[in-house]
Every structure is written in C-alpha cells, then in structure tokens.
C-alpha positions in Angstrom: -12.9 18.6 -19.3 -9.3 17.9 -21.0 -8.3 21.2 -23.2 -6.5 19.0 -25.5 -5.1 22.3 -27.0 -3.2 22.9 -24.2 -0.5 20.5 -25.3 1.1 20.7 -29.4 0.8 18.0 -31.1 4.0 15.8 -31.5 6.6 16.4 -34.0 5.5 14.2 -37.2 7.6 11.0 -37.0 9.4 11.9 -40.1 11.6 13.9 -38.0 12.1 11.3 -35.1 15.9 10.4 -34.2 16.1 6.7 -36.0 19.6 6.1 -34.2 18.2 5.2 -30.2 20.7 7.5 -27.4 21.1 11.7 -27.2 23.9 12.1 -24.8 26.2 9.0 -26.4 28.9 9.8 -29.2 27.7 6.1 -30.5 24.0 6.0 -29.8 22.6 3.8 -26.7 21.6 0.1 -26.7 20.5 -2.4 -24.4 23.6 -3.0 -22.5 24.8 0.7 -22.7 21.5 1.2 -20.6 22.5 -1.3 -18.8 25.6 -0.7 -17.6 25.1 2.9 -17.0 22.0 2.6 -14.6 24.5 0.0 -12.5 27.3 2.5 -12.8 24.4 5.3 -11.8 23.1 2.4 -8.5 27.1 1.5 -7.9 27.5 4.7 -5.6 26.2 8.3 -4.5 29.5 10.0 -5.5 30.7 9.1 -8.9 30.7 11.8 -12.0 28.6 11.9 -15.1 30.1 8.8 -17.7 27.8 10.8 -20.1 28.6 14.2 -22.1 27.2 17.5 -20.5 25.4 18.4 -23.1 21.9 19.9 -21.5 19.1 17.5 -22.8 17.1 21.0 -23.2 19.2 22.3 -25.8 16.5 21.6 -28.5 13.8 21.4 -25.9 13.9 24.4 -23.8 10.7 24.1 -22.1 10.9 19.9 -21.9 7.1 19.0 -23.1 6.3 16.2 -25.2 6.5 16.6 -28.7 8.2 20.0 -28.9 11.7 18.8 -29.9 14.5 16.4 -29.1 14.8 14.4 -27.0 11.1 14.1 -26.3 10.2 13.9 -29.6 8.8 10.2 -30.0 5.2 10.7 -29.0 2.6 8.0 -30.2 -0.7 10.7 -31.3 -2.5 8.8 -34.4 -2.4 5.2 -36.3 0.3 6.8 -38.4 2.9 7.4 -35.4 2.4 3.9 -34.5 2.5 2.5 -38.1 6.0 4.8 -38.3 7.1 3.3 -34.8 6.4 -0.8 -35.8 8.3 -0.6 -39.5 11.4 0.8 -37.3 11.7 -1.8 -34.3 15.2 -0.4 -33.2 13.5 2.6 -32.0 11.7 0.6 -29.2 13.8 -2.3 -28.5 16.1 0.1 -27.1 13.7 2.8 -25.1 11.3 2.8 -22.4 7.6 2.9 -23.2 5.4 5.8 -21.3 1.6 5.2 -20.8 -0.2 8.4 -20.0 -3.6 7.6 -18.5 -4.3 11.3 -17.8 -2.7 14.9 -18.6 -1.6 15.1 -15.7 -1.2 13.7 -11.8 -2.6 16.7 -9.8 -1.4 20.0 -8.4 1.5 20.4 -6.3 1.4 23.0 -3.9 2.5 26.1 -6.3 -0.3 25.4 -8.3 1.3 23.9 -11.4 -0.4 20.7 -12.8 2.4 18.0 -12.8 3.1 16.3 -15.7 5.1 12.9 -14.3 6.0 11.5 -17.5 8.3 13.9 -18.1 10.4 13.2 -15.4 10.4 9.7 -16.1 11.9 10.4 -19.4 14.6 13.1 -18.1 16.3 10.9 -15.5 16.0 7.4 -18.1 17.6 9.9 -20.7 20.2 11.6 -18.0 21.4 8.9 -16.2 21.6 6.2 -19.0 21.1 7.9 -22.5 17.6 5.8 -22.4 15.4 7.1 -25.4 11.4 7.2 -23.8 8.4 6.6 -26.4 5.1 8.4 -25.5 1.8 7.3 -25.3 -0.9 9.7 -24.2 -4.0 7.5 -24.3 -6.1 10.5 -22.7 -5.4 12.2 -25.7 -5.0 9.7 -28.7 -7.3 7.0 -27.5 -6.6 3.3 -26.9 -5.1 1.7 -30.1 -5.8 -1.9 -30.5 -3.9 -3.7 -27.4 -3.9 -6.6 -29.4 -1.2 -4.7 -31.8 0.4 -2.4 -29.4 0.9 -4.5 -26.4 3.3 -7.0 -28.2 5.3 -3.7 -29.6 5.9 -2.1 -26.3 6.6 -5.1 -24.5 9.6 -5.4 -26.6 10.8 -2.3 -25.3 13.0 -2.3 -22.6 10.1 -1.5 -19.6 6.7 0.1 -20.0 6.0 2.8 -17.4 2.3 3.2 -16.8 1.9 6.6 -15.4 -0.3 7.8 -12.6 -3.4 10.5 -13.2 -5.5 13.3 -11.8 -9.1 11.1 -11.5 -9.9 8.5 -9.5 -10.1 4.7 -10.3 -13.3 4.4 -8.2 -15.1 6.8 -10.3 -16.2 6.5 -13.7 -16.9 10.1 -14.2 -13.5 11.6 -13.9 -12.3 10.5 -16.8 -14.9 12.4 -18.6 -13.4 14.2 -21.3 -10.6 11.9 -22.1 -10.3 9.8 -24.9 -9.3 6.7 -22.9 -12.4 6.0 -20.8 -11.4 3.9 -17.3 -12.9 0.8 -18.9 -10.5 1.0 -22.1 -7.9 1.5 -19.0 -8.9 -1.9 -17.2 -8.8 -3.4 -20.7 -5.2 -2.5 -21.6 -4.0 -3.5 -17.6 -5.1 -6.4 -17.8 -3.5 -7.4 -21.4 -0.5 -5.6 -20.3 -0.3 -8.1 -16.6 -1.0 -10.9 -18.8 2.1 -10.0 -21.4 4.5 -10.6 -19.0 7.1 -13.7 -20.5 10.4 -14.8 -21.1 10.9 -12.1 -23.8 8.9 -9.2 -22.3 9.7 -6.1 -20.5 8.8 -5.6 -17.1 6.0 -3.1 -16.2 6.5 0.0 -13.6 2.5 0.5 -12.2 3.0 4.5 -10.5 0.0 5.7 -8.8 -3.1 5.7 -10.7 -1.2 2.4 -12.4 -0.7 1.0 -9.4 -4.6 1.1 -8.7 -5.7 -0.1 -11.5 -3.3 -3.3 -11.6 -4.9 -3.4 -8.3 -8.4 -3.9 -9.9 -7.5 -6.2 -12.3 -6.1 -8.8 -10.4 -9.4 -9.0 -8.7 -11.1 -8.4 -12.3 -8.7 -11.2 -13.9 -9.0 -13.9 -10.7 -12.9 -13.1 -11.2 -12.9 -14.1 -14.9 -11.0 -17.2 -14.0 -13.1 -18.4 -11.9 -16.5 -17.4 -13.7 -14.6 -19.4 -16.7 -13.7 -22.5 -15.0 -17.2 -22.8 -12.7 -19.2 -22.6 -16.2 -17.2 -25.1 -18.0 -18.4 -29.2 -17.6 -15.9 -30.8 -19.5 -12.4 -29.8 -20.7 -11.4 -31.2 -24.3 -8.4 -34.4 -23.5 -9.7 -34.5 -19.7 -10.9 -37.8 -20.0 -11.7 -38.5 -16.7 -12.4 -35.0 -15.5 -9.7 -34.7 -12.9 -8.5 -31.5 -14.2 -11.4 -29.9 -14.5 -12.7 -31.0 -11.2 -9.3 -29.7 -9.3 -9.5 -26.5 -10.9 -13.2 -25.6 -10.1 -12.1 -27.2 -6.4 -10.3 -24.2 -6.1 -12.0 -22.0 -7.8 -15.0 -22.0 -5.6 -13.0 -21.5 -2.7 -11.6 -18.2 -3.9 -14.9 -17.6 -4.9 -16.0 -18.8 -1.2 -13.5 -16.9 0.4 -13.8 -13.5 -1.8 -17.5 -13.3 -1.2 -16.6 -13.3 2.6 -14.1 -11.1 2.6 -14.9 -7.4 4.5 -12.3 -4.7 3.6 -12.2 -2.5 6.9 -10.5 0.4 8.1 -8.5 0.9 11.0 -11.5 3.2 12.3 -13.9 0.4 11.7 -14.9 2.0 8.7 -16.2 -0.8 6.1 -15.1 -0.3 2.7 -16.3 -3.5 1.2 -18.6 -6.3 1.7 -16.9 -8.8 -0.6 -14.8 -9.0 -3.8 -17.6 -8.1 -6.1 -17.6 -4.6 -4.3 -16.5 -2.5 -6.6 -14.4 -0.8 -3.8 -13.0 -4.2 -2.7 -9.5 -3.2 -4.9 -9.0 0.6 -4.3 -11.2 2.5 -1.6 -10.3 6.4 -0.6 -7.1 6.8 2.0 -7.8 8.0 5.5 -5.8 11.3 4.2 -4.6 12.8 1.5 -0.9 12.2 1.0 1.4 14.9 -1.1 5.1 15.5 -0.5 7.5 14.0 1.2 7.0 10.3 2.8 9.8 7.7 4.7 8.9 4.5 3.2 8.7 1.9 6.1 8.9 -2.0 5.5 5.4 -4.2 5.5 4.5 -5.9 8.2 1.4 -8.7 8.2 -1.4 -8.0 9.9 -2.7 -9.8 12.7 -5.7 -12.3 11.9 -7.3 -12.7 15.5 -7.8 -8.3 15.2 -8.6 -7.9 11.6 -11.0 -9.4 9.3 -8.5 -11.4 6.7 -8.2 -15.0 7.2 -4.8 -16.5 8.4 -4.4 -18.7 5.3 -4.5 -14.9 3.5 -1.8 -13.8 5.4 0.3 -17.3 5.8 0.8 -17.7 1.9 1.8 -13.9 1.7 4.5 -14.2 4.3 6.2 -17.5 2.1 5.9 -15.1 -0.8 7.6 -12.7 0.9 10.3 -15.1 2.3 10.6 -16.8 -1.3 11.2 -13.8 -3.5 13.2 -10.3 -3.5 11.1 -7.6 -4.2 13.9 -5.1 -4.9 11.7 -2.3 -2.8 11.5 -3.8 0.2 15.7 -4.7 -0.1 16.5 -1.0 -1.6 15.0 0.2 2.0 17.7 -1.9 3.3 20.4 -0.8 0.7 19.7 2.7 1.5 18.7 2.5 5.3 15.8 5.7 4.7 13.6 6.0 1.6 12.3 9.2 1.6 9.8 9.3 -1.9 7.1 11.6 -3.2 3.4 10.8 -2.6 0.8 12.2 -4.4 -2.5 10.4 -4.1 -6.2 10.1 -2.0 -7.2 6.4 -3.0 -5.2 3.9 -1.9 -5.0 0.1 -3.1 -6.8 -2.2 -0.5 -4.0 -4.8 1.8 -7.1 -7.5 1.8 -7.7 -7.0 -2.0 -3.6 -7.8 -2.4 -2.8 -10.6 0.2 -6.2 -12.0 -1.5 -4.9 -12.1 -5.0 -1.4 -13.1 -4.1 -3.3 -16.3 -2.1 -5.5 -16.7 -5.3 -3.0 -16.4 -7.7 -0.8 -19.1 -5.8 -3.4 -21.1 -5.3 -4.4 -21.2 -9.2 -0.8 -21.7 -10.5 -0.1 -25.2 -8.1 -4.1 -26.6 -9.1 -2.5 -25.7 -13.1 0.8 -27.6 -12.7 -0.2 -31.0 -13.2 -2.5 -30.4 -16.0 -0.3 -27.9 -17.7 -0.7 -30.4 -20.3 -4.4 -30.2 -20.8 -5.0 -26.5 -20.2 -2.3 -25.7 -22.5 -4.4 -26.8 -25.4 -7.6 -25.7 -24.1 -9.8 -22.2 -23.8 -8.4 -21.7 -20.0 -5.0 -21.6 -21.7 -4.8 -18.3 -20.3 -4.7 -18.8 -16.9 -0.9 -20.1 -17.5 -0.3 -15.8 -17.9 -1.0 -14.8 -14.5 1.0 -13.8 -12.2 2.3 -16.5 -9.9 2.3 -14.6 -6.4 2.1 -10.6 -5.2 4.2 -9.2 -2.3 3.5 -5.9 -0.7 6.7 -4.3 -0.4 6.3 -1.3 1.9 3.9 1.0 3.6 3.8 4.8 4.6 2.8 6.4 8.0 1.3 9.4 9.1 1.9 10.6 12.4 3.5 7.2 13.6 0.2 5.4 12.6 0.5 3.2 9.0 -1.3 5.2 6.4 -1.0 3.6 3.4 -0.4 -0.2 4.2 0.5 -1.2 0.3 2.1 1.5 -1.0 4.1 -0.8 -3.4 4.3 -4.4 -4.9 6.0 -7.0 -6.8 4.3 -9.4 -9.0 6.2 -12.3 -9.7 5.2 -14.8 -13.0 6.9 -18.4 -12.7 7.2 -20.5 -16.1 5.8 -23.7 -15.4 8.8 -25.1 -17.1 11.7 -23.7 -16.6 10.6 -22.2 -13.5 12.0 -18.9 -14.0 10.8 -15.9 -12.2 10.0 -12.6 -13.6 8.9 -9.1 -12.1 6.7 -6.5 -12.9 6.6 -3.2 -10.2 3.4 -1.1 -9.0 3.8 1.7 -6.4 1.3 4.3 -4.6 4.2 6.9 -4.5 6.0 9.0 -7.5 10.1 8.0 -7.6 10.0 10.3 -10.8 9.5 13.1 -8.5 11.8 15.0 -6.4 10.5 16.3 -2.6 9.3 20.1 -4.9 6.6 17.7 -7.0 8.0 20.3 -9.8 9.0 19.1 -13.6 11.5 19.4 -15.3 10.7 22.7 -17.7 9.3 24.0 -14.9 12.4 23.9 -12.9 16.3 23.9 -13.1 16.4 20.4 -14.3 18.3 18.5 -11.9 22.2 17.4 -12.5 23.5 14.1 -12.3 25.2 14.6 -8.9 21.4 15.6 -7.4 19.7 12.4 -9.0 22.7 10.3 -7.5 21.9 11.5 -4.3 17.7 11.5 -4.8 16.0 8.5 -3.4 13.1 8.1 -5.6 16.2 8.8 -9.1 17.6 6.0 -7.2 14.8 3.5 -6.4 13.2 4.3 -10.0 16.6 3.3 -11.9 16.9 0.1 -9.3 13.4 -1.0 -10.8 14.8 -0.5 -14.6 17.5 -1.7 -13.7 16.3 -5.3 -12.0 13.8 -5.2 -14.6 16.0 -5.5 -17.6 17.9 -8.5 -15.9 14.7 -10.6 -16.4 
C-alpha cells in the first residue's frame, strides 16, 4: 500500500518559476535546449556552457515539490488549470509521467525514485525545466485534456515502476489503477504528429506500450471485421481490403505461441494476456552491455518468416538512434532494473501488423479519413527492436528497446517515439540524486546512459 505521506505535497503553483531555464542568465527555450544537448552529444571532454550554480541550492534534498528547480509538480485540477493558462511553461520543458512511487530497491535498500534523475541531467546538461506528473498519487486527469498539453512540451517521459504490468494487483493502492495506465498509453501512442513531442517509454513504460500495440491492433481489427459498409465506399473495395487484412492479423495472432528459449510457453496466442510482456528468465539489476538485435531464425522458433522479413526492411529503412548510438559509442554499458520483460514475437508481430494496416489505408486515405476508422491513420507505421542484453553470453532480454516510427500519409514524414527495458537516467550505483553527490557535468559527459538519454531528446526534438 502507497503511504502517500511519505512524499509533501508540491509547492502551490502560485510559486512556480513562470520564466522556463534555472541555470541560464536569460531563461531556456526550445533552441537553447537544443543546442546545448548537441554541444553536451558533440564530445566527452568539453566544459560546462552553463553557470555552476548547484541545482540543490533551493532543493537540498532534490524531491519533487520541495523547492526549485523541481517545483512544477501536477497534484490536483487546480495545478493543471495553473499549468494550461501559462503554455510557456510547457512548450519549453519535458513532461514526467510517474506510473508508480517508485522503480524498486537498489541494492542499499533505498527505493529509487527515477524521475528525478530524469529531471537533474535535462536541467544540468541543457537548463531543460521538467513538469511532474505523479498519476499514482493524483490520479489520471482526463487524457482527452492533458494529452494535447503535454504533447506540446518538448518530450513526455513515461517513467518505469515497482509493480508488474502482468498483474492487476500491484497497483493496489495507487490512484492510477493499470487499466487507467493502458488508457492513457494508448492515447499518448496515438498523439504522435507533426506538432507533437516524442515519447521516451523506460521500463514499466516500455511494457505497457508493449501491451497496447497488441490492445490498439486488436481494436482495429475487432472495428473493421464488425463493420459491413463504410459511408462514400460505394462499391465496398475499401472496406473489403481492410477486413482482407485484418483477418489475417487476426489469423496469424491467434497462431502465434510466445516461447522461451527453455521451451517454456508463455502464450498461446495474442489474446493471451501474457502474449505482450511475460516474466524474464532472471532478474536484471545493475550494470548491462547493450548488444545489437539480431532476427531470429524461423525454421528454430515459432514466429513466421513474413514476421521476421518485414522487421528486417524496418530495420534497413529507418535509424533507430539506439541501435546507431551502440555504434557511435562502440560499448553501451546502461542500468537495468526489471523482472518482466516485453515479448520479441509480440513486437516483430505489431511492427508486421502495423505495416500491414498502414499500406491496405493508403489508397483509401480518402474514405477513412471521413469515416469512424479515421483513427487507424494515428498508428504507428512500423516498430524496430533496437538492442538486446545478455547474461552469461546467452541473450537475456531480446527487446530491451524500440523505435516506433509514424509516417504521414502525405507528406510522408517520419516521426519517432523511444521505449526501453533499461534506466539511462540511472548511473551503474541505481542511487538518486538527493541521495547521492549529484553528479557534475564532466561525469554525465562521460555516462552512457546521460549520454544515450540526451541522444533520444535530442533526435526527438528534431522531429
């Protein structure tokens, strides 16, 4: 059970700082972020651009909602009212999602409160302000009004958590049950545009993206099976292509066995509620080398070749920023912290499915666009697993990261939104900042997880 005490309530957003930037004599903006996470990427050498005033000068222990800089912390209607009459605030910050207190216990015994790193090196390394939302605490506000608000802001962070994703249970005591959680993923995946930040899924955000691709590609096709007639189909072509494919997702995600490398069957199909996220052979904490993806092979495991064909173009069509940074860097060394892990069928399924819906749309763009399965234009286009993790030379975690890549039908632009089963926020202790020496410019430089976390901002904001 959550001790909601345990944590003081924010500061009341009279008191909030109305000019965005801590560190910068003239405030921070878009393109100061900007430029300062690509000065911050440039090398591992370079000094602080930034004054060396400590960012715990008004904050001495670093914890939401007990002074500047950490001060913006969305707890009631009224913090959000305060937040929407003063839009500067959030077009130029980062937007934290909280799912749950905390992400576990690292090995001293101290509960680890991720966020708060996030915010540190976004404020350190590029004056970024961070807003705060702790849904376990304050409770899902209405997507429909706060997903359009922080998608404005410069990237939404969802956070990882302590519970699992496969049960129901853990989130007992929260606020923010795991079916308001699937409700606000799937909103926030379908947000993604022209004019929208991109998304960072860590952990327990990575899972439950995860889950509702399957829950979103399910909907889809439940919708357009049901449906005998679409309004301006005169001839039903449309209609009929779409439910074409639909049944064969449908046809292939009833057949589709999610099995461990020890034979150990997971799920029967899609409509397993496992078939997304199952537990990990072992429990991963500390340390892990993050090692590039490589398909499986379809005559010795269970997922059909046309499953792993389409995710091998995705891969070969888009940069996924992960997998390149473990080129960049030549060793990615990042914190893991987890004992569920997302499913590799579940993701080279969607990433077929998802490709599969957006060429059957093109076409008919026309008609859909005016029509109830309107929607379907929001999904992602195509999913690429980036990189996996080992443990003892043997892949543990085959998907410990993606990219999901949205494709205007028009303009045929390509956007990115980030998921990952490992903390960059973290540093190899699992420690945060307040409960340690808060780390100096010169350290994050050389951290690989600072580095790979403001490389995701960073390609983010170019989209």
């Amino acid at each position: 059970m959550l001790n909601l005490n345990l944590f003081p309530k924010s500061l009341t957003s009279t008191n909030w700082r109305l000019r965005p930037g801590y560190l910068s004599e003239g405030g921070s903006n878009f393109e100061s972020v900007h430029i300062l996470l690509g000065r911050f990427l440039a090398d591992r050498y370079s000094t602080d651009p930034l004054s060396e005033r400590s960012l715990l000068e008004e904050n001495p222990i670093f914890e939401w909602g007990k002074g500047k800089p950490l001060e913006k912390v969305i707890s009631s209607q009224e913090d959000f009212d305060f937040l929407m009459k003063h839009p500067r605030l959030f077009r130029h910050a980062i937007t934290i999602i909280e799912p749950w207190e905390h992400v576990g216990y690292n090995p001293t015994g101290e509960h680890v409160r991720a966020s708060i790193n996030v915010a540190y090196i976004a404020q350190k390394i590029a004056d970024c302000d961070s807003i705060m939302f702790p849904l376990w605490s304050s409770g899902l506000l209405d997507p429909d009004l706060i997903i359009p608000i922080i998608s404005s802001s410069l990237a939404v962070i969802v956070e990882g958590g302590d519970p699992s994703v496969r049960d129901a249970s853990s989130f007992a005591g929260s606020n923010c049950s795991l079916a308001e959680l699937h409700q606000f993923v799937e909103a926030l995946l379908l947000s993604r545009s022209p004019t929208s930040a991109p998304a960072i899924f860590i952990c327990l955000g990575h899972q439950l993206a995860a889950q509702a691709h399957t829950h979103l590609l399910q909907q889809a096709v439940q919708q357009v099976c049901s449906l005998t007639a679409l309004p301006r189909d005169s001839q039903g072509r449309a209609l009929k292509a779409l439910q074409k494919v639909c049944q064969h997702i449908a046809d292939i995600g009833d057949s589709l066995v999610v099995q461990k490398k020890n034979g150990h069957i997971i799920a029967q199909s899609w409509q397993d509620p496992e078939f997304a996220v199952g537990p990990n052979e072992f429990k991963e904490v500390g340390d892990r080398q993050l090692l590039h993806y490589h398909s499986p092979d379809a005559e010795t495991s269970n997922i059909p070749q046309e499953l792993i064909t389409a995710h091998e173009v995705t891969a070969d069509e888009f940069e996924g920023v992960i997998d390149t940074s473990i080129e960049y860097e030549h060793e990615l060394n990042i914190a893991m912290f987890h004992s569920d892990e997302v499913n590799e069928e579940a993701i080279l399924f969607a990433n077929w499915a998802y490709r599969l819906l957006h060429d059957a749309i093109i076409p008919y763009r026309h008609i859909l666009a005016g029509s109830s399965l309107a929607w379907l234009m929001q999904l992602p286009y195509a999913i690429e697993i980036l990189c996996s993790t080992a443990h003892d030379d043997e892949i543990l975690t085959e998907c410990a990261a993606t990219c999901i890549n949205y494709k205007d039908f028009e303009s045929k632009v390509i956007r990115r939104s980030f998921t990952c089963q490992f903390h960059p926020e973290l540093l190899a202790d699992l420690r945060v900042v307040g409960h340690r020496q808060p780390p100096s410019y010169a350290q994050l430089k050389t951290d690989d997880g600072a580095r790979l976390f403001a490389r995701l901002l960073y390609a983010g904001m170019q989209e």
